[in-house]
N, C-alpha and C positions, 0 to 999 in steps of 0.2 A: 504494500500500500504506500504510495505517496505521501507524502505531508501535507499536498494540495488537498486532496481529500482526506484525509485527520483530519484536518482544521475544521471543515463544516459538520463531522457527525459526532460532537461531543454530549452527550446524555446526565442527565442527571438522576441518581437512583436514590430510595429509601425503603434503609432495612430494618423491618423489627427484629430486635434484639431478644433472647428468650424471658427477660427480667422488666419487656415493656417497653423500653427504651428504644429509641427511632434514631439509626444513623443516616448520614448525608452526605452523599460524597458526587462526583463528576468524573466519565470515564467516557473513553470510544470504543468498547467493547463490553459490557453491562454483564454477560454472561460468564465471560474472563474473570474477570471481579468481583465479582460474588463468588466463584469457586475458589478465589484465593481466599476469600473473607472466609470461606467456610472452612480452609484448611489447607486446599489442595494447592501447594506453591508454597512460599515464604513471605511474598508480598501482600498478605491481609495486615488490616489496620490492626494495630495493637491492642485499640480501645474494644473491639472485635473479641479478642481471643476467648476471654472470660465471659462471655456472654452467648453462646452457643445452646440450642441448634436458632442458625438466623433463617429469616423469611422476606425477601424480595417482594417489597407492600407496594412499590412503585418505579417506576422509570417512564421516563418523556425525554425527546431527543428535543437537545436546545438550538444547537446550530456551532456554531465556533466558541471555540476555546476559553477567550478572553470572555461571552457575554456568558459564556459555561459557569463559568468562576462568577459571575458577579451576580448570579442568579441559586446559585448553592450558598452564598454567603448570605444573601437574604433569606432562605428558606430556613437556614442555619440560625436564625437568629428569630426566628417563630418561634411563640410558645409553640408545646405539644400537640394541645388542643387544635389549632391552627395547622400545626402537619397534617393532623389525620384527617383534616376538612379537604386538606390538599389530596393523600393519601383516595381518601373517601368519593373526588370529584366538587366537593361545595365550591373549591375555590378552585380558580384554572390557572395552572399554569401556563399557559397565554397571557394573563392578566400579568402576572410577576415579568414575565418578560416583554412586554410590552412597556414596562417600566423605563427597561434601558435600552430601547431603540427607539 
């Protein structure tokens, strides 16, 4: 794969963790990364380890890189309640991104 095309298919995922907890992270392969999150590799999040078995509650493909990142930092900073509205469909992830373009 190209870099040309990295740039535009970067994703935004959220995992429930087995204790509740909702991680948040930005990838160009979603399925990759969560198999690492779940063990398989070395590259899952830390925060991850101790929180096992995890569940793939969402993913929506953002576009490039940089708006990848500036739209997980905001999700990132939702209460709980507020992910799982996202999670759920209440709230669109359109709308957050829409924010910064």
């Amino acid at each position: 794969m190209s870099h040309g095309t990295v740039m535009t298919k970067w994703y935004l995922y959220i995992i429930k963790c087995n204790d509740g907890s909702l991680y948040t992270g930005i990838t160009i392969d979603v399925s990759r990364r969560f198999e690492a999150h779940c063990g398989k590799g070395t590259a899952g999040a830390k925060y991850l380890k101790s929180r096992r078995p995890l569940k793939l509650v969402f993913q929506a493909k953002i576009g490039k890189r940089a708006l990848a990142m500036k739209v997980e930092r905001k999700v990132k900073k939702l209460p709980k309640d507020k992910k799982e509205a996202l999670i759920n469909g209440d709230i669109s992830i359109k709308a957050l991104i829409k924010q910064f373009t």
